[in-house]
C-alpha positions in Angstrom: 26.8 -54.5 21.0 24.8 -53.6 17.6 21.8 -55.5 19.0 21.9 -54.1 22.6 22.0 -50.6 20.3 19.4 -51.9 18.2 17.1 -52.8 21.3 18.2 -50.1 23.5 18.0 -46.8 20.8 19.7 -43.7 22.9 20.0 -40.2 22.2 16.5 -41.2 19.8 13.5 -39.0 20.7 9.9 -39.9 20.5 8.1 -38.2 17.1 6.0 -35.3 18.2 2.4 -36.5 18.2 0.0 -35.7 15.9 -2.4 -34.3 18.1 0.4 -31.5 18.9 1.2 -30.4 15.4 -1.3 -27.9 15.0 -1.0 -26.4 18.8 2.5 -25.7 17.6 1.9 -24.4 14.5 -0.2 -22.0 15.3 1.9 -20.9 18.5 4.8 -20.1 15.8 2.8 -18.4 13.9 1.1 -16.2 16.7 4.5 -15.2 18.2 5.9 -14.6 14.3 3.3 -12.0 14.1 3.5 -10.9 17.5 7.4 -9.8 16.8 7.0 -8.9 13.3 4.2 -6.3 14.3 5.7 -4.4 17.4 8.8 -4.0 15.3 6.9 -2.8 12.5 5.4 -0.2 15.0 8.7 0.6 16.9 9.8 1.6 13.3 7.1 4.0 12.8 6.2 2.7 9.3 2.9 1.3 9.8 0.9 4.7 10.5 -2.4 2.7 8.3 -4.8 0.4 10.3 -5.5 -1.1 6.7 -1.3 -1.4 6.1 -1.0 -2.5 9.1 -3.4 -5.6 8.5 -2.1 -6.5 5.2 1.3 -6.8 6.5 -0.2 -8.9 9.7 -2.1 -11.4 7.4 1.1 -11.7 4.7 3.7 -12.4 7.4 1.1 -15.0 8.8 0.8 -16.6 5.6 4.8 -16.3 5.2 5.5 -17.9 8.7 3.3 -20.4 8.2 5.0 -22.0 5.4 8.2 -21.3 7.0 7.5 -22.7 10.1 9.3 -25.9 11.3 6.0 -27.4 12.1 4.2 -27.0 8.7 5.3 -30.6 7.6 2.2 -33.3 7.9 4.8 -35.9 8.7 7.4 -35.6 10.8 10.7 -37.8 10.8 10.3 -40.4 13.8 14.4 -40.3 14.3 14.5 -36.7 14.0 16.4 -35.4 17.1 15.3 -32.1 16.4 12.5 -32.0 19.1 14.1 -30.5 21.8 15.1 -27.4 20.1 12.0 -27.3 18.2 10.3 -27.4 21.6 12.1 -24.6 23.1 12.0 -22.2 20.3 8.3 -22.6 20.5 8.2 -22.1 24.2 10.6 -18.7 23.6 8.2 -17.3 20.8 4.9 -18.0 22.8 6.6 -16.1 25.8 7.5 -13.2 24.1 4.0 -13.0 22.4 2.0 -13.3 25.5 4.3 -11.2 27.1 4.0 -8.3 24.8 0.0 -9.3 24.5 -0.3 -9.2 28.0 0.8 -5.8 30.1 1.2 -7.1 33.6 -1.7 -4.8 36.0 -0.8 -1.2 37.1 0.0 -0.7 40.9 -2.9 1.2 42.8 -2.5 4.6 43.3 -3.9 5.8 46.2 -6.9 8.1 45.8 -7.9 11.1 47.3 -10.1 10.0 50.7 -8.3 6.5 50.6 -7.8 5.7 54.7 -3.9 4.1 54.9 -3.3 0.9 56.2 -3.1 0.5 59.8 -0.1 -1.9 59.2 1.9 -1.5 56.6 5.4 -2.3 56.3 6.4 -0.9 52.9 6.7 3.0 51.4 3.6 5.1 51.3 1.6 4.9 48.2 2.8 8.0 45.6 0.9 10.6 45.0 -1.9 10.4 42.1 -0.6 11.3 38.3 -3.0 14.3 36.6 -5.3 13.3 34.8 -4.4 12.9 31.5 -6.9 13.4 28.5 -7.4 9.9 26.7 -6.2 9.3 23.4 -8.8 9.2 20.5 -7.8 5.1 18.6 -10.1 6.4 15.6 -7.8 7.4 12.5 -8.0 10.9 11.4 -10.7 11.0 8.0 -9.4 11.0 5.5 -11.7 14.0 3.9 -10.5 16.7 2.6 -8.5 18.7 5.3 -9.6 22.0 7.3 -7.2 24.6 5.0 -8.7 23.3 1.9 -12.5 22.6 2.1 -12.6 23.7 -1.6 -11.5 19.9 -2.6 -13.4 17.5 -3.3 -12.7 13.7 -2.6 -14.5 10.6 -4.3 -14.1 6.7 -4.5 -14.9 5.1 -7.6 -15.7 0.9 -7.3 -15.3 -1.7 -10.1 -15.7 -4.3 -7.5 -17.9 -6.6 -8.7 -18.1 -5.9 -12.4 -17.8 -8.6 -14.5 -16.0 -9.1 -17.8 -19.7 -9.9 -19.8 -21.6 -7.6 -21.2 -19.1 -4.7 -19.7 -21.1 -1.4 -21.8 -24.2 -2.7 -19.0 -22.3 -2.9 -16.4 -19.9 0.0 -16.8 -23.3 2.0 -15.5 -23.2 0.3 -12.2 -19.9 1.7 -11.0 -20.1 2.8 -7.3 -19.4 6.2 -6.0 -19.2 7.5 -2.6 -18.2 11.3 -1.9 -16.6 12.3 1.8 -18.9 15.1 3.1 -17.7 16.9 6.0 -18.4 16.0 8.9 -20.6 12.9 7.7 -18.4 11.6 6.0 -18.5 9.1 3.3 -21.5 9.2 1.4 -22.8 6.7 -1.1 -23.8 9.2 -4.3 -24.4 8.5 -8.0 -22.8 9.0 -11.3 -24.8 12.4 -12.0 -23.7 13.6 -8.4 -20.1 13.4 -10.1 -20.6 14.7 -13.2 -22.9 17.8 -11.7 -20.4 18.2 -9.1 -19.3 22.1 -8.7 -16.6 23.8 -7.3 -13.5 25.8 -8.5 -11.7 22.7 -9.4 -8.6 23.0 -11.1 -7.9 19.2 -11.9 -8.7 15.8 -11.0 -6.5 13.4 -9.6 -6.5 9.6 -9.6 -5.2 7.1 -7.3 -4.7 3.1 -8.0 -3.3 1.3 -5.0 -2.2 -2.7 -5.6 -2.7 -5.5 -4.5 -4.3 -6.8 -1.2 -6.4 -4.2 -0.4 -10.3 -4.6 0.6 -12.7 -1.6 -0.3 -12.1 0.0 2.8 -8.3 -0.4 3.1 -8.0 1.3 -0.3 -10.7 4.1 0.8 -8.4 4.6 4.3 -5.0 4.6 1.8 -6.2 7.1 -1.0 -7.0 9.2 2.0 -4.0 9.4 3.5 -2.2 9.9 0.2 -4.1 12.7 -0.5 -3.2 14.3 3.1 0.3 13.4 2.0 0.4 15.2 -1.5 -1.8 18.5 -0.5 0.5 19.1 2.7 3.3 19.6 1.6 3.1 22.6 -0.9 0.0 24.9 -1.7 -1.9 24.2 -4.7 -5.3 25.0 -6.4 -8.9 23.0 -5.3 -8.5 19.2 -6.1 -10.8 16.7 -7.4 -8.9 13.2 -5.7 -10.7 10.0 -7.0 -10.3 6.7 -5.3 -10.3 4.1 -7.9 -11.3 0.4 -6.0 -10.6 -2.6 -7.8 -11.1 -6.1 -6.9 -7.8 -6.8 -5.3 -8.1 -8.0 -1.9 -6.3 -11.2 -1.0 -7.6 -14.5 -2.0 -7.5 -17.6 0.1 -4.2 -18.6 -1.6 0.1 -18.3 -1.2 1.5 -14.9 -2.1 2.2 -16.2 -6.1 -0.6 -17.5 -6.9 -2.1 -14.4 -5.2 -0.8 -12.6 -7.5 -1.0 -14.3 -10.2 -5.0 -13.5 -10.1 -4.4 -10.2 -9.4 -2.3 -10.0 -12.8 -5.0 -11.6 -14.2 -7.7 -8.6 -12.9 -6.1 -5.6 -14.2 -6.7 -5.8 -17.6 -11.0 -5.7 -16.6 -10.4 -2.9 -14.1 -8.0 -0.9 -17.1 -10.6 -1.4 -19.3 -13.5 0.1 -16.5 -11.3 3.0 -15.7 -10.5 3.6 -19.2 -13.9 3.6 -20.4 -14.9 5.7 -17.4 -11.8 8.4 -18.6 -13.5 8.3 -21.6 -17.1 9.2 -19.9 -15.6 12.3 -18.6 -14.1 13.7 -21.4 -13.3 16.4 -22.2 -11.0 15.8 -19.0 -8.8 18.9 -18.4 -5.9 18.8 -16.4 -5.9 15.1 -14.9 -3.0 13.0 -13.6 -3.0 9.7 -12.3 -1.3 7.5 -9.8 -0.4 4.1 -10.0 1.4 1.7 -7.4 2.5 -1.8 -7.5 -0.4 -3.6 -9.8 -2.2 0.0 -9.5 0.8 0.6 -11.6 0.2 -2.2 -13.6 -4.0 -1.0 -14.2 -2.8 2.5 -15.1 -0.1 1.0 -17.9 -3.5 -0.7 -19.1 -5.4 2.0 -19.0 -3.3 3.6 -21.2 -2.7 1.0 -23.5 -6.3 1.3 -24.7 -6.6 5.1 -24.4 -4.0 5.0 -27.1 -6.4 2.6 -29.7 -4.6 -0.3 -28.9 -5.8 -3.8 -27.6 -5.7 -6.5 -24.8 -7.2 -9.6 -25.3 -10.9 -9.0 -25.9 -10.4 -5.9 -24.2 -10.8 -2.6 -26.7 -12.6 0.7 -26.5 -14.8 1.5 -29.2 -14.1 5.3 -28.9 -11.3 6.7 -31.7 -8.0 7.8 -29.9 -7.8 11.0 -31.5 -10.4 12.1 -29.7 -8.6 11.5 -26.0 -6.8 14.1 -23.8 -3.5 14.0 -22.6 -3.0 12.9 -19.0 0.0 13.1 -16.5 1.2 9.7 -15.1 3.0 8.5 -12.3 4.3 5.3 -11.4 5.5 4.0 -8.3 7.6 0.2 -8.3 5.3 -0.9 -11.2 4.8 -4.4 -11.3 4.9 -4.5 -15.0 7.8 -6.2 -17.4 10.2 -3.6 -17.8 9.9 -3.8 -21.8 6.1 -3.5 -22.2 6.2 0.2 -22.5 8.5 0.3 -25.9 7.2 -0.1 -29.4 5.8 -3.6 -30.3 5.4 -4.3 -27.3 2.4 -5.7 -24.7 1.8 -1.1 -23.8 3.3 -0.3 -26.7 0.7 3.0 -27.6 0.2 3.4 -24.0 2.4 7.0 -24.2 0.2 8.6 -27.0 -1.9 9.9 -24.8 0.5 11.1 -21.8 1.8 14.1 -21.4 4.8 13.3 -18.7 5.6 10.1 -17.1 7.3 10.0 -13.6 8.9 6.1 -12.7 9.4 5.5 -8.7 11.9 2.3 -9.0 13.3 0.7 -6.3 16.2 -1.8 -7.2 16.5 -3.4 -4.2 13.0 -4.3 -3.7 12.0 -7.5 -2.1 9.2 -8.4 -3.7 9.6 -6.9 -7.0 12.7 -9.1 -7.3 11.0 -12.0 -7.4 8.4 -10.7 -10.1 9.3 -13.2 -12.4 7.6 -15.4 -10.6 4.4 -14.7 -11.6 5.3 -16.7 -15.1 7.3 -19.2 -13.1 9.9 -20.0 -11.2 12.7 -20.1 -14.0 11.5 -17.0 -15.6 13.7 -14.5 -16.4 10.9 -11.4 -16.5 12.2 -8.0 -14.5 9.8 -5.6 -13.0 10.0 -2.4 -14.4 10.0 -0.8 -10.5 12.8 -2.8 -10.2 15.2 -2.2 -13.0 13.6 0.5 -14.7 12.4 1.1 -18.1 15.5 -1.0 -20.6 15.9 0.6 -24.0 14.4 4.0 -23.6 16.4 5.0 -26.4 13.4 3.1 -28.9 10.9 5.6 -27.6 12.2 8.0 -30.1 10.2 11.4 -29.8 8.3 9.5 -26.3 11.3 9.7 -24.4 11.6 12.7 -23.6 8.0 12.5 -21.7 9.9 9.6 -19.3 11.8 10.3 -16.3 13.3 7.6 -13.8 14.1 8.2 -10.5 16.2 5.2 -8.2 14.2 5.8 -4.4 16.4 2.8 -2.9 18.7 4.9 -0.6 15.0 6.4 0.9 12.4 3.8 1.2 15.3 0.3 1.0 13.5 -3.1 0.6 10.7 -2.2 1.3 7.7 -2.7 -1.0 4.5 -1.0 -0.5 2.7 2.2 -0.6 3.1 4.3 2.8 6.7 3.8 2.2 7.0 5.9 -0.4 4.5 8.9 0.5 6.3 8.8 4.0 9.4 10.2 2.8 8.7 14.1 1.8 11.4 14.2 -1.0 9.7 11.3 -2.8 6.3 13.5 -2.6 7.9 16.4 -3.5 9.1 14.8 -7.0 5.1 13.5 -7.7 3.6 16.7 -7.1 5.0 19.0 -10.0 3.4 15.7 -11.7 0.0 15.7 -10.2 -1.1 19.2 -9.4 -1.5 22.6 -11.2 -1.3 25.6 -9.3 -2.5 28.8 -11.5 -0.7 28.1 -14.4 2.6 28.4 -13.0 5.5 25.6 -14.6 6.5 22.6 -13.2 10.1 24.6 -11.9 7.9 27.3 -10.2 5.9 25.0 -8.5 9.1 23.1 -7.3 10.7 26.3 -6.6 7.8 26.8 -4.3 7.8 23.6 -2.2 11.7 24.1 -1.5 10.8 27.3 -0.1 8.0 25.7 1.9 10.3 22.7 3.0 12.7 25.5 4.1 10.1 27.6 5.9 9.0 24.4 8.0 12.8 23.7 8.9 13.5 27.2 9.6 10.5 27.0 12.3 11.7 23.7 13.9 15.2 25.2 14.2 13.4 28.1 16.2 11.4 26.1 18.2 14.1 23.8 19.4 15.9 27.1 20.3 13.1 28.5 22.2 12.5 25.4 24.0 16.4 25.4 25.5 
């Protein structure tokens, strides 16, 4: 019996053949990001083109190493085959079957002569035409209401660590000029740049963003923070730094990134210190942004990274408004002794966005390795705020979890109103009014724009 077994091996498939492994790879991985992308867009999150690709090209990375097929060798008495078969089969389906829109039905047109024979119900009558949708994304210049603002990107892309006092002076600008739009310009063009402008504002995004993605982002958080309330003319800076994805998994990703922010602090520190005396500034840090801006500030208050030091004195630096949002920082680098120790000498009031149920901030330790015990400061917040002493009354915290959930990223947070609301009184200055005039007025705004919904939806039954 064992030998007729032995010579006679049922319910024992054939391995699948190494020609196939790759066909079936990459048919996973089409249909992964197939799904994952019309339920992203069902949601009504991904409102970006550039968002909208770094989530495609993360999950296909993430599929791909999850995917049943990414094995080089496959167990010959794995009995598996079937079922890996058929879940391939389901997943290619349902991508070709949301790629592919089966054809419209004719319509009959006006002068069409009917069949002679025809068996079935007359054709319909032809729908009005219907104006076509525009696919190009709104600019993201300044808007109609306020052409008084100005909007500028700033690029350290490029830039290396040597001989960085040569090299600050080849910092790229570009300036949105309606209706050209973006512009390439010139440090002077900056610097001579006129206007009523009542502050300038700065926005870092993080990580995995290419020069155009972060252009496309820091316009559409601009249109987010000006909507919402009225405030004086704007400078908005784009800051670009070098952190599109590199041909690598999501750690070690981001382990180079980690490893990039302290040149790009250093560039937009020194390039603070070129604009001095600043006025009313504030600046705007997500994820690793968050983790440039903490930086930043680090040397802005004399202290030092590295190699990395300005040679200005820091009594000599004006104070700035910060905001962070899930800061992919160690959640004890802002306290005295530590790594940003000096970095709130220089800033006037510091809002922290945490989220502490954030996917990818909970895994932050990571980026030191796999046993490490290092939290994100997005994701606990800051720990021991008590050893600020006089400092901590320039911190507040705020938990967004109920509003933006696991999610980590920036449209998440600049789609919810309430989480604007809180960075505005941090960003803007409106005539000299306070912080609880100013948040006085976008409650009455907020209420204005329910008010006329409520009306309209009246109207309309």
């Amino acid at each position: 019996m064992e030998a007729r077994h032995a010579r006679h091996p049922a319910s024992r498939l054939p391995p699948i053949r190494p020609f196939f492994r790759p066909l079936f790879r990459r048919f996973y991985a089409v249909g992964a990001i197939a799904i994952t992308a019309r339920n992203s867009l069902l949601a009504g999150r991904l409102d970006c083109p550039a968002e909208m690709g770094r989530q495609t090209v993360y999950m296909r990375r993430l599929y791909m190493r999850r995917s049943p097929f990414a094995a080089d060798k496959v167990n010959p008495g794995s009995r598996h085959l079937g079922g890996r078969a058929i879940w391939t089969a389901l997943i290619v389906l349902t991508s070709c079957r949301l790629a592919v829109a089966a054809p419209p039905a004719r319509m009959a047109k006006e002068g069409d002569v009917p069949p002679r024979y025809s068996d079935g119900p007359p054709a319909p009558p032809p729908l009005p035409s219907l104006p076509t949708p525009s696919l190009t994304p709104e600019p993201p210049g300044p808007l109609a209401s306020r052409p008084s603002d100005q909007l500028w990107m700033v690029s350290c892309r490029g830039l290396r660590s040597t001989d960085r006092e040569q090299n600050f002076g080849r910092l790229a600008y570009w300036r949105y000029v309606t209706p050209s739009g973006w512009v390439a310009s010139t440090r002077d063009d900056f610097l001579r740049a006129g206007g009523p402008v009542s502050g300038t504002s700065v926005f870092v995004p993080g990580n995995g963003y290419t020069a155009n993605q972060a252009r496309d982002l820091g316009g559409v958080a601009y249109r987010r923070l000006v909507s919402a309330a009225p405030v004086d003319p704007l400078r908005f800076v784009i800051w670009s730094w070098p952190s599109d994805h590199i041909n690598a998994g999501p750690v070690q990703d981001a382990r180079v990134k980690a490893a990039r922010t302290t040149l790009a602090a250093w560039y937009l520190a020194r390039w603070l210190d070129d604009l001095e005396p600043l006025g009313n500034v504030s600046i705007i840090g997500c994820s690793f942004g968050a983790r440039v801006v903490g930086e930043m500030l680090q040397l802005r208050g004399g202290g030092r990274l590295g190699l990395y030091q300005l040679a200005e004195p820091a009594t000599s630096r004006s104070m700035v408004n910060v905001v962070l949002v899930s800061a992919a920082i160690d959640n004890d680098w802002l306290l005295p002794g530590h790594r940003l120790g000096r970095a709130l000498t220089h800033v006037e009031r510091l809002l922290l966005i945490n989220n502490t149920n954030d996917s990818i901030l909970r895994r932050y330790g990571w980026l030191y390795g796999r046993r490490n015990a290092a939290a994100a400061l997005g994701y606990t917040g800051l720990v021991g705020a008590g050893r600020l002493g006089n400092e901590a009354s320039k911190v507040r915290q705020i938990d967004a979890t109920s509003m933006v959930g696991r999610r980590h990223g920036f449209l998440y947070y600049f789609s919810v109103p309430r989480i604007v609301g809180w960075m505005q009184p941090y960003v803007f200055t409106t005539s000299g009014a306070t912080s609880s005039e100013l948040a006085a007025r976008q409650v009455k705004h907020r209420r204005g724009d329910s008010s006329a919904r409520s009306s309209a939806r009246a109207a309309n039954r």
